[in-house]
C-alpha positions as protocol buffer text, in pm:
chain_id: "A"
residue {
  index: 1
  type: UNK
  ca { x: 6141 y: -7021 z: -5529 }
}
residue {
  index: 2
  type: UNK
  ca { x: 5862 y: -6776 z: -5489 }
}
residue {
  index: 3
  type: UNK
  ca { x: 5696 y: -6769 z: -5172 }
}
residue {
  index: 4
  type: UNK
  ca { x: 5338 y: -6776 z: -5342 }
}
residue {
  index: 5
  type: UNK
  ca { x: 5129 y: -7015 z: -5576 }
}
residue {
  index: 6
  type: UNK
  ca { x: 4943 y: -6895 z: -5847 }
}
residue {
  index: 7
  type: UNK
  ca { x: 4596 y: -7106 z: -5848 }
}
residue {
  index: 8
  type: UNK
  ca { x: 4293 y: -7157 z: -6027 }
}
residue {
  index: 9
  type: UNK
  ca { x: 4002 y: -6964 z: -5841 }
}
residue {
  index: 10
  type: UNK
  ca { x: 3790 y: -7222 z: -5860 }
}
residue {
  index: 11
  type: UNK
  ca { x: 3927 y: -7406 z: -5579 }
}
residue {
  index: 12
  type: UNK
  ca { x: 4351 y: -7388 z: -5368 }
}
residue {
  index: 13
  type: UNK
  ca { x: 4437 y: -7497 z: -4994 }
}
residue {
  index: 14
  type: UNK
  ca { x: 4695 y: -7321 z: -4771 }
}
residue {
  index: 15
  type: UNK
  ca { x: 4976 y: -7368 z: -4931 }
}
residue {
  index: 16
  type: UNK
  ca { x: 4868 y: -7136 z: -5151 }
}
residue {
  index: 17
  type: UNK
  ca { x: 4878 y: -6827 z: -4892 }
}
residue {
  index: 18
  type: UNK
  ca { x: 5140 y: -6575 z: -4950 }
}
residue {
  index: 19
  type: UNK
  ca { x: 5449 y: -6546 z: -4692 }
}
residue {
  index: 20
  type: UNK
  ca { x: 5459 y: -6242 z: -4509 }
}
residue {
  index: 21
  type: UNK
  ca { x: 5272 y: -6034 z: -4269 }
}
residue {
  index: 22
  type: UNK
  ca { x: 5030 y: -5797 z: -4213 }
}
residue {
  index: 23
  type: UNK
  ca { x: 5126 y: -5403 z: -4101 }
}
residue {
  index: 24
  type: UNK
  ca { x: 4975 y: -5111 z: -3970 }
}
residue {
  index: 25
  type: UNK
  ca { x: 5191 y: -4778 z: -4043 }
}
residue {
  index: 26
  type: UNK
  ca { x: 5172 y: -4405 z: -4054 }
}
residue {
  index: 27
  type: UNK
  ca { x: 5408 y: -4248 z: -4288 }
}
residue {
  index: 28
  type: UNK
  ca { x: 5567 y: -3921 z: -4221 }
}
residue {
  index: 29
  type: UNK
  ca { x: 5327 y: -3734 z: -4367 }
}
residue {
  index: 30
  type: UNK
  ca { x: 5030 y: -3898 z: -4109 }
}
residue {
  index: 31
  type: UNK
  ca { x: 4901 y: -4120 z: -4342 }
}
residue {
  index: 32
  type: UNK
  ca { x: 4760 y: -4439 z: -4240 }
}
residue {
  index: 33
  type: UNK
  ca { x: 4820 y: -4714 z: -4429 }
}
residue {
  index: 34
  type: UNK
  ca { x: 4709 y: -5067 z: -4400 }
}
residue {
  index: 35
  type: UNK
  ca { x: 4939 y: -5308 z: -4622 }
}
residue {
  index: 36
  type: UNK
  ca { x: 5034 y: -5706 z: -4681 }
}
residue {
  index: 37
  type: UNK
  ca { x: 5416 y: -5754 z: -4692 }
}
residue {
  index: 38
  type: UNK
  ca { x: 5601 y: -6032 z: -4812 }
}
residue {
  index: 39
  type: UNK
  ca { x: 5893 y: -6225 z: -4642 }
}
residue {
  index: 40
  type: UNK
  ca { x: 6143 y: -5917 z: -4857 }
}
residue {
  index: 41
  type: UNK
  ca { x: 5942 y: -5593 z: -4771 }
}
residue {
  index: 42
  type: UNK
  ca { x: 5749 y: -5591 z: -5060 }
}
residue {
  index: 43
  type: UNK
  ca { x: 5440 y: -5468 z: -5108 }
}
residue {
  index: 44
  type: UNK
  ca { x: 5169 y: -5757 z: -5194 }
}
residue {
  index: 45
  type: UNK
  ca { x: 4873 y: -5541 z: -5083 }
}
residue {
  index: 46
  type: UNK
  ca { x: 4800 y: -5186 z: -4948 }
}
residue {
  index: 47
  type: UNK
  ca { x: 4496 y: -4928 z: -4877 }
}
residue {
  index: 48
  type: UNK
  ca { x: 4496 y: -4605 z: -4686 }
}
residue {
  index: 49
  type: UNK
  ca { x: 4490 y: -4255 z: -4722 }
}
residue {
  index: 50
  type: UNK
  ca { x: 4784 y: -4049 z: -4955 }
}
residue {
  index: 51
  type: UNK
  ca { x: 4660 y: -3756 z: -5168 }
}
residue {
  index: 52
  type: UNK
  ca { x: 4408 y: -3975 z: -5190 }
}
residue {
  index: 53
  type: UNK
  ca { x: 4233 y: -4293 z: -5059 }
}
residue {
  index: 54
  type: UNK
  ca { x: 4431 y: -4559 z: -5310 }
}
residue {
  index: 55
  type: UNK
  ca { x: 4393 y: -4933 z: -5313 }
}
residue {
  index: 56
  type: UNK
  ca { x: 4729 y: -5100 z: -5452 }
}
residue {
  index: 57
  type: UNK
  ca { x: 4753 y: -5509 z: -5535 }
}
residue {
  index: 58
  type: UNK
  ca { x: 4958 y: -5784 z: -5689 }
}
residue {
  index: 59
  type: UNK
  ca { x: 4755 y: -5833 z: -5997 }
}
residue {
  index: 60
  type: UNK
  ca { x: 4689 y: -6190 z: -6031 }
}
residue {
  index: 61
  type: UNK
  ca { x: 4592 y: -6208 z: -6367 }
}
residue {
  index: 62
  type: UNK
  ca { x: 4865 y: -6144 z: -6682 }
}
residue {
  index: 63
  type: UNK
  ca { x: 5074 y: -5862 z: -6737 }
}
residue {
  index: 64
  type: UNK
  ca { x: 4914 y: -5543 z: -6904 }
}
residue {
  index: 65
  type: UNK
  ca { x: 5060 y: -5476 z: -7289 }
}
residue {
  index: 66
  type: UNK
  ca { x: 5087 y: -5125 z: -7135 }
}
residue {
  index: 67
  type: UNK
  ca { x: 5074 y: -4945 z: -6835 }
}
residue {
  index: 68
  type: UNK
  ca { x: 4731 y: -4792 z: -6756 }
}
residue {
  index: 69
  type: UNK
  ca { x: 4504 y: -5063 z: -6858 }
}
residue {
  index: 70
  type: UNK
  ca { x: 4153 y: -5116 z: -6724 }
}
residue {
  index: 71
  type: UNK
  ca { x: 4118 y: -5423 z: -6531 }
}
residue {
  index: 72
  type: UNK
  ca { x: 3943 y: -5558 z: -6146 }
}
residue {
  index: 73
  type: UNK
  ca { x: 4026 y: -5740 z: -5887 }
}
residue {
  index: 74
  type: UNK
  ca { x: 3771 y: -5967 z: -5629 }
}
residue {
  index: 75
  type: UNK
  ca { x: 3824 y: -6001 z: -5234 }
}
residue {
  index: 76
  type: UNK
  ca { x: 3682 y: -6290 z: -5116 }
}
residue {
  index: 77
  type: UNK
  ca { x: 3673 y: -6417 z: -4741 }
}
residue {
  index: 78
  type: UNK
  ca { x: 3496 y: -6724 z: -4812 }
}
residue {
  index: 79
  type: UNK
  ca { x: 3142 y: -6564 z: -4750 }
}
residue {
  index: 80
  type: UNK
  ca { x: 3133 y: -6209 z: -4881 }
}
residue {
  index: 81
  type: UNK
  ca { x: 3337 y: -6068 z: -5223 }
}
residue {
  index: 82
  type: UNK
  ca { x: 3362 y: -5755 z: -5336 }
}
residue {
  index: 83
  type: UNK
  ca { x: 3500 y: -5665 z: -5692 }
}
residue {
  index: 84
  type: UNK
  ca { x: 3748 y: -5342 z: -5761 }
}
residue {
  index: 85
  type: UNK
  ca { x: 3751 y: -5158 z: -6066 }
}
residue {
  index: 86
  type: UNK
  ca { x: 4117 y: -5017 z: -6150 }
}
residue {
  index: 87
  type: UNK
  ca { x: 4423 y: -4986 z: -6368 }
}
residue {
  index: 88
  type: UNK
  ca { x: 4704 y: -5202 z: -6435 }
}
residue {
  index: 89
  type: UNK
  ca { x: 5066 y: -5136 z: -6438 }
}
residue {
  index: 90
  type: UNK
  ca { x: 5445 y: -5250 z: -6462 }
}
residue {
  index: 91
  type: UNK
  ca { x: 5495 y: -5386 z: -6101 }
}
residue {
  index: 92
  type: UNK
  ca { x: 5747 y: -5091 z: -5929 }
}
residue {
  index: 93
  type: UNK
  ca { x: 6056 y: -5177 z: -5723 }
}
residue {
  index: 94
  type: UNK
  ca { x: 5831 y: -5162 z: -5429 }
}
residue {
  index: 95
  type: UNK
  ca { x: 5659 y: -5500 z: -5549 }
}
residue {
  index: 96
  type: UNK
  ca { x: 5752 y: -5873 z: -5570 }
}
residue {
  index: 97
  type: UNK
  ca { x: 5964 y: -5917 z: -5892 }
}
residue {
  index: 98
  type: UNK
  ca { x: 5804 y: -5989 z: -6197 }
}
residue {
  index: 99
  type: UNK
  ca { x: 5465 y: -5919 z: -6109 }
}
residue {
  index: 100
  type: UNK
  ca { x: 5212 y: -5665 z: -6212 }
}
residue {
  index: 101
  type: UNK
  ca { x: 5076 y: -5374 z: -6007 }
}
residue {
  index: 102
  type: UNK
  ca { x: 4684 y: -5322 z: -5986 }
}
residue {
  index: 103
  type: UNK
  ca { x: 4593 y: -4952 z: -5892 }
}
residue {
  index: 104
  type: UNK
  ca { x: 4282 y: -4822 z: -5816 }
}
residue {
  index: 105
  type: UNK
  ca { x: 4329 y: -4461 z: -5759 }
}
residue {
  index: 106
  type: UNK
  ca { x: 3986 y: -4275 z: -5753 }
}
residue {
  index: 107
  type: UNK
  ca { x: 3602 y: -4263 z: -5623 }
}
residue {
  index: 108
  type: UNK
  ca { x: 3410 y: -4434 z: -5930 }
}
residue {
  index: 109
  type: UNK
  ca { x: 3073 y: -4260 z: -5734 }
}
residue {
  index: 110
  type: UNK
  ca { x: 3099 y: -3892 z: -5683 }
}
residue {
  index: 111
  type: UNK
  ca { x: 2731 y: -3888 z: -5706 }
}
residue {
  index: 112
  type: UNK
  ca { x: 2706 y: -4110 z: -5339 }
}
residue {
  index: 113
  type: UNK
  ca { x: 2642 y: -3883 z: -5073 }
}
residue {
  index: 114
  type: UNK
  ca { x: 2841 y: -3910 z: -4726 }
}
residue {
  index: 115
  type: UNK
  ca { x: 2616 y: -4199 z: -4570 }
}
residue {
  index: 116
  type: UNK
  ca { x: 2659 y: -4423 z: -4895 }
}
residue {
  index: 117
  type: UNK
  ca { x: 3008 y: -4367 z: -4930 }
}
residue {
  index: 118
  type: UNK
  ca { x: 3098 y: -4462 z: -4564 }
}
residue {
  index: 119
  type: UNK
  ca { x: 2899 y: -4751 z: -4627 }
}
residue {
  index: 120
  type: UNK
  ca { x: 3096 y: -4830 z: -4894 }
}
residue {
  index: 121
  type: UNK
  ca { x: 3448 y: -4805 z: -4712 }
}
residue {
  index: 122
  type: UNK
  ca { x: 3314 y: -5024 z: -4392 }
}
residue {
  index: 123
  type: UNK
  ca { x: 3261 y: -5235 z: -4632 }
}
residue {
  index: 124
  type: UNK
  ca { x: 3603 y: -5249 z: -4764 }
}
residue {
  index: 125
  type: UNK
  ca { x: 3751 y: -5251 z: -4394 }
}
residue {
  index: 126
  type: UNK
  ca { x: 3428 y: -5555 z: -4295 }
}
residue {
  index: 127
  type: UNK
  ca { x: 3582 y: -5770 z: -4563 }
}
residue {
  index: 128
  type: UNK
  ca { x: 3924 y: -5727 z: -4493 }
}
residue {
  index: 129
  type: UNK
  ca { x: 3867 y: -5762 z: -4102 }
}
residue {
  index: 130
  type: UNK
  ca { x: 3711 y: -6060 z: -4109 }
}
residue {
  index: 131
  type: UNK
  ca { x: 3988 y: -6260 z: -3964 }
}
residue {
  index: 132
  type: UNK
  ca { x: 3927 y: -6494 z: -4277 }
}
residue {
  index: 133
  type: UNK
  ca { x: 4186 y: -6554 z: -4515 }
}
residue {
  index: 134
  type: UNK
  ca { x: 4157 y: -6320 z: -4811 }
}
residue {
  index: 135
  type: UNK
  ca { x: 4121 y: -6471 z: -5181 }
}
residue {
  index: 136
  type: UNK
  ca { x: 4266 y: -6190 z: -5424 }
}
residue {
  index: 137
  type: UNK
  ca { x: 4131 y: -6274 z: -5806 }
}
residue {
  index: 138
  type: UNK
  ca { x: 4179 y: -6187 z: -6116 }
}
residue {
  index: 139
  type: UNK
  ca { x: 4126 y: -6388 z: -6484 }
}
residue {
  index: 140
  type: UNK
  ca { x: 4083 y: -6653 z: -6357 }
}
residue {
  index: 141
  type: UNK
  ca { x: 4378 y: -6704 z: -6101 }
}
residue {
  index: 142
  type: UNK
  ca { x: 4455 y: -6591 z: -5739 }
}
residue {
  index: 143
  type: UNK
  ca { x: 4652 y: -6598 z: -5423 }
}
residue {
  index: 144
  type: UNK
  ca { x: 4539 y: -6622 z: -5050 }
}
residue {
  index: 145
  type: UNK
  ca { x: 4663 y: -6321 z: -4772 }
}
residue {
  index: 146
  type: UNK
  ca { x: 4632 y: -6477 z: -4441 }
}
residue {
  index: 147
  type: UNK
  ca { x: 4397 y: -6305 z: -4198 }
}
residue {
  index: 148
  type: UNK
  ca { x: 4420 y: -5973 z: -4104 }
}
residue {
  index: 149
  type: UNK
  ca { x: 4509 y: -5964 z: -3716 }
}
residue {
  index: 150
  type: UNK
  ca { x: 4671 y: -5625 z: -3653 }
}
residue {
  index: 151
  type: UNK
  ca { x: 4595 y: -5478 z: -3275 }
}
residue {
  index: 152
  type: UNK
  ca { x: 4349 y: -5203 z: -3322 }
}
residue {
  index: 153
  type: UNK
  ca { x: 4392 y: -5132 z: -3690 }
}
residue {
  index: 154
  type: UNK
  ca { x: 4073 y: -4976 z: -3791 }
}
residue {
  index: 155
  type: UNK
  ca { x: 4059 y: -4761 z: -3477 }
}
residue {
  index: 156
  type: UNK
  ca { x: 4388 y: -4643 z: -3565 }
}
residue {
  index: 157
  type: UNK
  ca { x: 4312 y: -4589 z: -3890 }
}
residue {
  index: 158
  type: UNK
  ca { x: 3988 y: -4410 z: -3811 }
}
residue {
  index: 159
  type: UNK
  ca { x: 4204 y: -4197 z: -3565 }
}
residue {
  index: 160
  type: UNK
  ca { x: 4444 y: -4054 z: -3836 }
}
residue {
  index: 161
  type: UNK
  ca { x: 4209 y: -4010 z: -4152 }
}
residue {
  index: 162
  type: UNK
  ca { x: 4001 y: -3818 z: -3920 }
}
residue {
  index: 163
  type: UNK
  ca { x: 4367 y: -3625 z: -3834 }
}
residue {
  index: 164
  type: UNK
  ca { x: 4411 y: -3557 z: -4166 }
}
residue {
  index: 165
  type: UNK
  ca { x: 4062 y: -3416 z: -4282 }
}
residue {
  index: 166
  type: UNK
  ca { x: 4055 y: -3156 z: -3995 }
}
residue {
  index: 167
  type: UNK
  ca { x: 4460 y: -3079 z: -4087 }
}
residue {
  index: 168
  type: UNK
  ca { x: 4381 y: -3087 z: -4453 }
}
residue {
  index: 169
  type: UNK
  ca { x: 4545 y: -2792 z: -4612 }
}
residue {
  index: 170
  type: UNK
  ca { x: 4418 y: -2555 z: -4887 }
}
residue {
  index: 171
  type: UNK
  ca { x: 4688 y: -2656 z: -5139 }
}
residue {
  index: 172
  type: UNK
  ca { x: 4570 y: -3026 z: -5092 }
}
residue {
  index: 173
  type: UNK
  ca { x: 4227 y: -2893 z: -5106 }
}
residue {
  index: 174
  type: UNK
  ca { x: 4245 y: -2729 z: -5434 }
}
residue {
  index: 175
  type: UNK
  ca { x: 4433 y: -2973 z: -5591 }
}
residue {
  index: 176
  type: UNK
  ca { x: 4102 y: -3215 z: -5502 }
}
residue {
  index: 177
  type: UNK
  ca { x: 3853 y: -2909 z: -5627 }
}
residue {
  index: 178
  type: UNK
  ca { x: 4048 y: -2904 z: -5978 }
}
residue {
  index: 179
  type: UNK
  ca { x: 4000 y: -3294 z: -6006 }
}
residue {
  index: 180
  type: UNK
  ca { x: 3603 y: -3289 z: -5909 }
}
residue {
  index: 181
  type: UNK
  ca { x: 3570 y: -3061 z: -6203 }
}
residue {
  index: 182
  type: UNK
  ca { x: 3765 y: -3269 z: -6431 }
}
residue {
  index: 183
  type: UNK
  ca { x: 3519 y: -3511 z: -6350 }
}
residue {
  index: 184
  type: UNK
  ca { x: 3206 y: -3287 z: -6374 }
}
residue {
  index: 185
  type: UNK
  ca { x: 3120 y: -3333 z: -6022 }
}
residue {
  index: 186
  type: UNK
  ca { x: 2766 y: -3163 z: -5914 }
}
residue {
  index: 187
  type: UNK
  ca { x: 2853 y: -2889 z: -5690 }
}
residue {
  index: 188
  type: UNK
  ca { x: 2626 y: -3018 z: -5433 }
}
residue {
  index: 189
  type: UNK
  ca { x: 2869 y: -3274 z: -5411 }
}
residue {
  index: 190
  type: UNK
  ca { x: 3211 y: -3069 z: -5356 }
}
residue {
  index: 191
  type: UNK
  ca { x: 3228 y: -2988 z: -5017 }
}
residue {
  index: 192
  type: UNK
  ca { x: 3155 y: -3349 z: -4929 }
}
residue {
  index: 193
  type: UNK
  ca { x: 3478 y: -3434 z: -5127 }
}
residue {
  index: 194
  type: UNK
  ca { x: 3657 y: -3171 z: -5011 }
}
residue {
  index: 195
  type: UNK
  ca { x: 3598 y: -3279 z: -4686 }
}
residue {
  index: 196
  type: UNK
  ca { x: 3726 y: -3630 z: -4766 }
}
residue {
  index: 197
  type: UNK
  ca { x: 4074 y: -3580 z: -4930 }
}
residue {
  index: 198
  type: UNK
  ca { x: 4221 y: -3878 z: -4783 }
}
residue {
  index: 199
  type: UNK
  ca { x: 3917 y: -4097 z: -4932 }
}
residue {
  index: 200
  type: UNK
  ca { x: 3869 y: -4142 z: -5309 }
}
residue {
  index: 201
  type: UNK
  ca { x: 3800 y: -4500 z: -5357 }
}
residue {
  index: 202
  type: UNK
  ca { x: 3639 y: -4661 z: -5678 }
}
residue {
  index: 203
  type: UNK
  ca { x: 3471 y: -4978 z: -5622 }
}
residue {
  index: 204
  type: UNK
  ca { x: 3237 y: -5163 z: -5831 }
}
residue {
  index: 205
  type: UNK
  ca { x: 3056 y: -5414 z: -5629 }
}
residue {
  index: 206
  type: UNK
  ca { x: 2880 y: -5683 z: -5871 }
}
residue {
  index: 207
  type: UNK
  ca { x: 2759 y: -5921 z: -5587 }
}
residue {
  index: 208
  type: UNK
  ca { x: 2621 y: -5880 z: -5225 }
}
residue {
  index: 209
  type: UNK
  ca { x: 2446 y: -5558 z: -5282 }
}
residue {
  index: 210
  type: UNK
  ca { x: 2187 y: -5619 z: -5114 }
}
């Protein structure tokens, strides 16, 4: 029996909320990470900092013809949604069985300076903090995270991404400088994401812009 229930978004009650639990980690390499766990391990829902500042999600909607495929997903807390532009894949061994990976591996806004983009990711971090439980959408279906109540998470997390951009490394560096000119960044815009090489988020947010 799986210990989730697919729904229509339009409407679901509790028993649609996914088993598990919420976790707060570093890895070894001082990464935080902020992820939804199921009642086996496995990853349901993740964001933090790697190479990069990655979102990772049970896709709700149907399984991808073939790996790399656009698609979004929508977080919803009951008041405030925001919609996530990404890439869908073959669910790895690190997932639920049979389900399909969403992936959302890079800043869709190189053009935001600092301000805007830390807008954007307390944004991210409002939504998922609201101690509300979390509607995850896709095509038309959905499941339901329980609240987010980890001690201290977003201090925490604060407290090792800003670890990690003072320790970042030249290698890591460069690797970032040879993807902001595969994506024709403006090089007034470089050192800002040099300085940020735990954060490349893309997000398209559709409703409560303003």
């Amino acid at each position: 029996m799986r210990p989730y229930h697919w729904r229509s978004a339009a409407g679901g009650t509790s028993k649609d909320t996914w088993k598990g639990a919420w976790k707060f980690e570093i890895d070894r390499q001082d990464q935080p990470w902020l992820g939804y766990y199921d009642t086996r391990g496995k990853t349901v829902f993740r964001i933090g900092c790697g190479a990069h500042f990655v979102m990772d999600a049970v896709y709700p909607g149907g399984a991808p013809k073939q790996d790399h495929t656009k698609a979004s997903i929508t977080i919803a807390d009951g008041k405030t949604q925001m919609d996530f532009a990404g890439f869908t894949y073959a669910g790895p061994e690190s997932f639920p069985p049979k389900t399909t990976m969403f992936n959302q591996p890079d800043l869709g806004y190189p053009e935001l300076d600092e301000d805007k983009w830390r807008a954007l990711e307390n944004r991210v971090f409002d939504l998922l903090g609201s101690e509300q439980p979390l509607t995850i959408s896709a095509e038309g279906k959905s499941y339901v995270l329980p609240p987010l109540k980890v001690p201290h998470w977003r201090a925490r997390y604060d407290r090792a991404e800003a670890a990690l951009e003072r320790a970042a490394a030249p290698g890591i560096e460069a690797r970032v400088a040879r993807r902001i000119a595969q994506h024709n960044v403006p090089r007034q815009h470089r050192q800002r994401r040099r300085s940020h090489v735990g954060h490349i988020l893309q997000m398209v947010i559709d409703r409560f812009q303003s």
